[in-house]
C-alpha positions as CSV (number, residue, x, y, z in Angstrom):
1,X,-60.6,32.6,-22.7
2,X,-61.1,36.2,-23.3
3,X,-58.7,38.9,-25.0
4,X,-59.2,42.8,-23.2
5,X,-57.1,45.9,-22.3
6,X,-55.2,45.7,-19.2
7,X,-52.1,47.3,-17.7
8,X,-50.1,44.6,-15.2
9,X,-47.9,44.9,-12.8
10,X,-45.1,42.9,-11.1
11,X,-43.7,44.0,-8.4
12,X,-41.0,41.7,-7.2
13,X,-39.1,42.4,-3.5
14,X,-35.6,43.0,-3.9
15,X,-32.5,40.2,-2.7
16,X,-35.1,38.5,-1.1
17,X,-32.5,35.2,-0.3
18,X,-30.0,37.6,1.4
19,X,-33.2,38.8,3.3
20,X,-34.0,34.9,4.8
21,X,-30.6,34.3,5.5
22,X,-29.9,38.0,7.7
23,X,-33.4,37.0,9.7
24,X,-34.4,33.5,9.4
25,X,-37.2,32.1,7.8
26,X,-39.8,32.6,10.0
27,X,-39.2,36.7,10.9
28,X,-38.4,37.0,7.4
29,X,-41.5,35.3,5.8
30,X,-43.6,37.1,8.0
31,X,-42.1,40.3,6.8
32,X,-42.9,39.9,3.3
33,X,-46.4,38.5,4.1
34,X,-46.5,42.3,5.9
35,X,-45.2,43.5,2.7
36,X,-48.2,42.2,0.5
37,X,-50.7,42.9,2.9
38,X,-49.9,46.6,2.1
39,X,-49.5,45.8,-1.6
40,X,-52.4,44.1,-2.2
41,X,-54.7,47.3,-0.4
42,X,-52.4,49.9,-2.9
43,X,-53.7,47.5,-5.8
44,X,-57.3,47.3,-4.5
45,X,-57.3,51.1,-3.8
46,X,-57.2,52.0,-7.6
47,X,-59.3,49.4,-9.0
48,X,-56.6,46.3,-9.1
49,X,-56.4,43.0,-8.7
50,X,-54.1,40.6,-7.6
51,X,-53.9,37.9,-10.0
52,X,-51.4,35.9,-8.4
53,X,-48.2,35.3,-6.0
54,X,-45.1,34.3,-6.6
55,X,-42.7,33.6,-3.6
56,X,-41.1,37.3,-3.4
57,X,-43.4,38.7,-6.1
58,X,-47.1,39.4,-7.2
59,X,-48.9,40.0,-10.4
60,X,-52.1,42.4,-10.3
61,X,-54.1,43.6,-13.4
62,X,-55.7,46.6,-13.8
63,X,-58.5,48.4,-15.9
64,X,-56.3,51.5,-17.4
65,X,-52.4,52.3,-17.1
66,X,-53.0,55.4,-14.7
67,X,-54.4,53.4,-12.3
68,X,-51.2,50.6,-12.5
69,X,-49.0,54.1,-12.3
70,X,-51.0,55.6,-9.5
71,X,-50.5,51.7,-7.7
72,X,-47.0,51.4,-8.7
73,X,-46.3,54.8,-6.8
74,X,-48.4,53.6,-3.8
75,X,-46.3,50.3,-3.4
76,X,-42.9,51.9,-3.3
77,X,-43.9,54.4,-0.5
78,X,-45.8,51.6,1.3
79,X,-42.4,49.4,2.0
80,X,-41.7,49.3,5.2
81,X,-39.3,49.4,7.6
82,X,-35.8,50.7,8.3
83,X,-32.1,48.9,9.1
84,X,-31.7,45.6,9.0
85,X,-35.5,45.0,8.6
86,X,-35.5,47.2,6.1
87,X,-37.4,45.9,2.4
88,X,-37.3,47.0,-1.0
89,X,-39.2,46.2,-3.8
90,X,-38.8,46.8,-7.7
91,X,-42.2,47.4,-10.2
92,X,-42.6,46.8,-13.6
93,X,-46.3,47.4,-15.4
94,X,-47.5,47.9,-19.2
95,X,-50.9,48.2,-20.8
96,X,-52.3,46.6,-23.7
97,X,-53.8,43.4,-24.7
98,X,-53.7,40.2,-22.5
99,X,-55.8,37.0,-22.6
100,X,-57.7,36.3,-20.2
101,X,-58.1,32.9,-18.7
102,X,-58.8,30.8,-15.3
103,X,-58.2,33.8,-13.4
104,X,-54.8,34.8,-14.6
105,X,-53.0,36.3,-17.6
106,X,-51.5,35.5,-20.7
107,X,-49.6,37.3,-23.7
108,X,-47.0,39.6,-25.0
109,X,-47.9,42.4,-22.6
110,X,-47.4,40.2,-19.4
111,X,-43.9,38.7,-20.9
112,X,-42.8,42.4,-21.3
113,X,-43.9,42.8,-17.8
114,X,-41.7,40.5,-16.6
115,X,-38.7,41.2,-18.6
116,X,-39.1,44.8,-17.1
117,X,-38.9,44.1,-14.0
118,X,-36.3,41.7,-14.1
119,X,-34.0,44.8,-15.5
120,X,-35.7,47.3,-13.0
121,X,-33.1,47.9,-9.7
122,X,-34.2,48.3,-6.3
123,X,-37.1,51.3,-5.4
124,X,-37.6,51.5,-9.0
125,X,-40.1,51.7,-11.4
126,X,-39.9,50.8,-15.1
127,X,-42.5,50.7,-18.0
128,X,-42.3,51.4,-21.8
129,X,-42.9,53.7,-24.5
130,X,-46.6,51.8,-25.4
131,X,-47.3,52.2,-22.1
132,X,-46.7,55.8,-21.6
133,X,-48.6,56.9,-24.8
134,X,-51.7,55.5,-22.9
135,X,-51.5,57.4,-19.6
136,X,-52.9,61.1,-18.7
137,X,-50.9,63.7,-19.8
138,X,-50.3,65.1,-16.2
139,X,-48.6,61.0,-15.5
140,X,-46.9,60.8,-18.7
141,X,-44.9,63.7,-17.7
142,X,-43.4,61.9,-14.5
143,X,-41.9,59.2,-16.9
144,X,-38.4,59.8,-18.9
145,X,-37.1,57.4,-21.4
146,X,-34.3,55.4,-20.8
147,X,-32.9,52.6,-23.0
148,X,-34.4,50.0,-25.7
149,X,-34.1,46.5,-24.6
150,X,-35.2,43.3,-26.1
151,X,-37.7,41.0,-25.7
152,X,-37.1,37.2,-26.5
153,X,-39.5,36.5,-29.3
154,X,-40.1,39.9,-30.1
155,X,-38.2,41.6,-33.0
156,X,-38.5,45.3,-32.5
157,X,-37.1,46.5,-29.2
158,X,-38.8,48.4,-26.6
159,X,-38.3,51.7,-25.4
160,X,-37.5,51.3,-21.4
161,X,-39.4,54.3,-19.1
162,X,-38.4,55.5,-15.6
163,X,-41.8,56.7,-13.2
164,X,-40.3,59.2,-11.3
165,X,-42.6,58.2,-8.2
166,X,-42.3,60.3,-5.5
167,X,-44.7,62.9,-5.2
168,X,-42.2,65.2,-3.6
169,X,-41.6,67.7,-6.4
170,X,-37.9,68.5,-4.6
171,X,-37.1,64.9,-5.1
172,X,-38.1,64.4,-8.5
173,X,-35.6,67.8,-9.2
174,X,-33.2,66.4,-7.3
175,X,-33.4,63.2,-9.2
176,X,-33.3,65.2,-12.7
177,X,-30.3,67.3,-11.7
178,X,-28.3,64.2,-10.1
179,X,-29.1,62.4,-13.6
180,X,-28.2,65.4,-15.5
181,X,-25.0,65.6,-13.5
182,X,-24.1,62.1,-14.3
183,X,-24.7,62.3,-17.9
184,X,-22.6,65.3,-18.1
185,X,-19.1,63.3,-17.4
186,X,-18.2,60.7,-19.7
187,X,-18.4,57.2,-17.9
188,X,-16.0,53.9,-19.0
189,X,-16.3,50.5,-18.4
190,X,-13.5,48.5,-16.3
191,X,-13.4,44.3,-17.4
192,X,-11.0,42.3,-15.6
193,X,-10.4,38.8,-16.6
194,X,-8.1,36.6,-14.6
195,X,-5.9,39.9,-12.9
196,X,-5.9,41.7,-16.4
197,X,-8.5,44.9,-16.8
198,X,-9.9,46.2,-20.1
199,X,-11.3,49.4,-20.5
200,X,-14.2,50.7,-22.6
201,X,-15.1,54.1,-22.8
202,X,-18.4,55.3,-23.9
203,X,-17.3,56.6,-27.7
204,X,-15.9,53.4,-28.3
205,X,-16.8,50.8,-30.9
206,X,-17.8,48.5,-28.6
207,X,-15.7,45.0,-27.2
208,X,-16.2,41.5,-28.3
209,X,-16.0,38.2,-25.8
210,X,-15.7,34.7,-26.6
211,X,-13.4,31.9,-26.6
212,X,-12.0,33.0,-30.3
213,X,-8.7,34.5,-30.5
214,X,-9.9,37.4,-32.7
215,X,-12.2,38.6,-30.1
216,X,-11.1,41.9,-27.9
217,X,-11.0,40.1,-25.0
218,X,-10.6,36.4,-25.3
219,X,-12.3,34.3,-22.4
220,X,-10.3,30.9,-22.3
221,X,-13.3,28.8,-21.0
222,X,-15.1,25.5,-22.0
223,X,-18.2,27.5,-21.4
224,X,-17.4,30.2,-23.8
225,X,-18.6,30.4,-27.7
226,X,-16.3,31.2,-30.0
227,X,-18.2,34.6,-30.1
228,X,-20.1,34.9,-27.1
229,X,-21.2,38.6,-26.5
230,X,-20.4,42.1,-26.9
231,X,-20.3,44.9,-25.2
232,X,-21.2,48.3,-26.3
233,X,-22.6,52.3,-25.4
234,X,-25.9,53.5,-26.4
235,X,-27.5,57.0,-24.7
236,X,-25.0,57.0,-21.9
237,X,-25.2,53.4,-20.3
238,X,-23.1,50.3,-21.7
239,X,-25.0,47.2,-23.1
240,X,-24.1,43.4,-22.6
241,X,-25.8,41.8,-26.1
242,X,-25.4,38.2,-25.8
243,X,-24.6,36.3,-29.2
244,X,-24.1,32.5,-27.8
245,X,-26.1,29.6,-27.8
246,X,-25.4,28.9,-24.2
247,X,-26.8,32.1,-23.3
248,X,-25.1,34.8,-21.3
249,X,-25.4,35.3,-17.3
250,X,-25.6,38.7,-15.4
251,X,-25.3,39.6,-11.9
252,X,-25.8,42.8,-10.7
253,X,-23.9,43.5,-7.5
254,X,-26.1,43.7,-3.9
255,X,-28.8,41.4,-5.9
256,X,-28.8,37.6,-5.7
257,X,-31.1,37.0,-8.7
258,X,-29.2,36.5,-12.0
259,X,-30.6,37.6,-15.2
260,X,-29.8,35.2,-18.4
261,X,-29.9,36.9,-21.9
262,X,-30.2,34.2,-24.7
263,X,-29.8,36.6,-28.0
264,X,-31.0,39.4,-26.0
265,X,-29.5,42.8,-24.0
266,X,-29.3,44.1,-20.9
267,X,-28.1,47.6,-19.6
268,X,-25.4,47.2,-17.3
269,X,-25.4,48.5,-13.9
270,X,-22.8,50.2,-11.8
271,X,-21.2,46.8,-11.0
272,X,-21.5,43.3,-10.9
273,X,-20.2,39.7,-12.5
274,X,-20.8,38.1,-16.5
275,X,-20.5,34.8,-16.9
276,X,-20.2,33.5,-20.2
277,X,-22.3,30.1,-20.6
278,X,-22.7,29.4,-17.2
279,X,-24.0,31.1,-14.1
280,X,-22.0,34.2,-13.0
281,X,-21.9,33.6,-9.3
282,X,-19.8,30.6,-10.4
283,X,-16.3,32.7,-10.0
284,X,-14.0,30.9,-12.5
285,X,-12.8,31.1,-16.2
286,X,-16.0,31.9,-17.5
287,X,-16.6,34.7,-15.3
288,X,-15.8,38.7,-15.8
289,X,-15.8,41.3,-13.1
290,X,-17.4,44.9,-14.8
291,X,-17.7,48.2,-13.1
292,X,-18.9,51.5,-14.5
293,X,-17.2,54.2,-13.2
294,X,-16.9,58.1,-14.0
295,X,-14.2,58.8,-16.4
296,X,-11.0,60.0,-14.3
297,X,-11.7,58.0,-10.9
């Protein structure tokens, strides 16, 4: 084994299941072979390597972070396709220490990887504040903070980046001003829970879930805790923090993989399922509908 510098990457593609089942098997495993034949030369062409596969994802490793941000930027305009054929991938890379061993890699840097990209939504790409501090100044202006998230086994939390990465300048103000825009008008958050809808606004002190009848909004379900998670704002997006021991599902709408917190957050997207204690595409008493909506509509 040997310990070095290395930025990593993952790059999963996005709803991969819904794509098998709208083509087949066959036209739709040969798609995503496609897919990281073009990968894997944007990963070569700035000094990577591709460390391993994973089904609908990759790993690559790479000597510094510009060249896993000049990658990451190659990979999202290399997806191809349009319509029904159409793929998408999300990216997540950070640099610092890994171990190095049988060809693969190990350590905190790679499980922050991984948790990034798990949060990261379609034709995005998400790093952190470590990883930024590394990269050329000219790159590290192409990045804009987001949100602090949490890490299982890791007790301070890390600062979440966006790479804006298309190179066309009117995009990236586009982008800005469409971000801007959105931040500008106060956003709430509608739960409904067996026909009956609770709203949170983003001043508020937050909601509590579970199965206890002092809770905010009490979830009458087997699968509940007695204080299962809460629910909360921080810089302009709303935060589901789990608190159970059976852990705390999330399912982002138009995406069929499920993230599970165990005493950890997530930012919650425009809309989607929780399930308390048991998996969220499991509609029944454990299960809450969320959407995040401009204040008004």
């Amino acid at each position: 084994m040997e310990t070095a510098q290395r930025a990593v990457l993952f790059v999963d593609v996005t709803d991969s299941t819904k794509i098998y089942e709208t083509l087949g098997d066959t036209q739709a495993l040969a798609l995503i072979n496609q897919l990281f034949g073009l990968l894997d030369k944007s990963s070569a062409r700035h000094g990577g390597t591709v460390v391993k596969k994973l089904g609908d994802g990759m790993v690559c490793a790479f000597p510094d972070a510009d060249a896993a941000f000049q990658a990451a930027c190659d990979m999202q305009l290399a997806a191809p396709g349009s319509g029904r054929e159409r793929l998408t991938i999300k990216i997540g890379f950070t640099y610092g220490p890994v171990v190095l061993s049988g060809g693969d890699v190990f350590g905190d840097t790679v499980n922050v990887c991984a948790r990034l990209v798990a949060l990261a939504n379609a034709e995005q790409v998400l790093t952190t504040q470590q990883t930024l501090d590394a990269l050329s100044p000219a790159l590290r202006d192409r990045c804009r903070q987001m949100f602090p998230i949490r890490v299982r086994g890791r007790h301070e939390e890390i600062i979440a980046c966006n790479v804006l990465w298309r190179s066309d300048p009117d995009v990236t103000e586009i982008n800005l001003a469409g971000a801007a825009l959105a931040h500008a008008k106060e956003t709430v958050l509608k739960i409904t829970y067996q026909g009956e809808m609770r709203v949170q606004r983003s001043g508020g002190a937050g909601l509590r879930i579970g199965r206890d009848k002092e809770n905010d909004l009490v979830v009458e379900s087997h699968f509940a805790s007695r204080v299962h998670a809460r629910v909360f704002a921080r810089e302009g997006h709303f935060v589901l923090q789990d608190l159970s021991s059976n852990g705390t599902y999330l399912l982002a709408d138009g995406n069929s993989a499920e993230i599970l917190l165990h005493r950890e957050e997530a930012v919650l997207s425009d809309r989607g399922w929780i399930g308390l204690g048991n998996s969220a595409a499991r509609h029944g008493d454990h299960a809450l509908r969320y959407r995040v909506e401009p204040e008004g509509d």
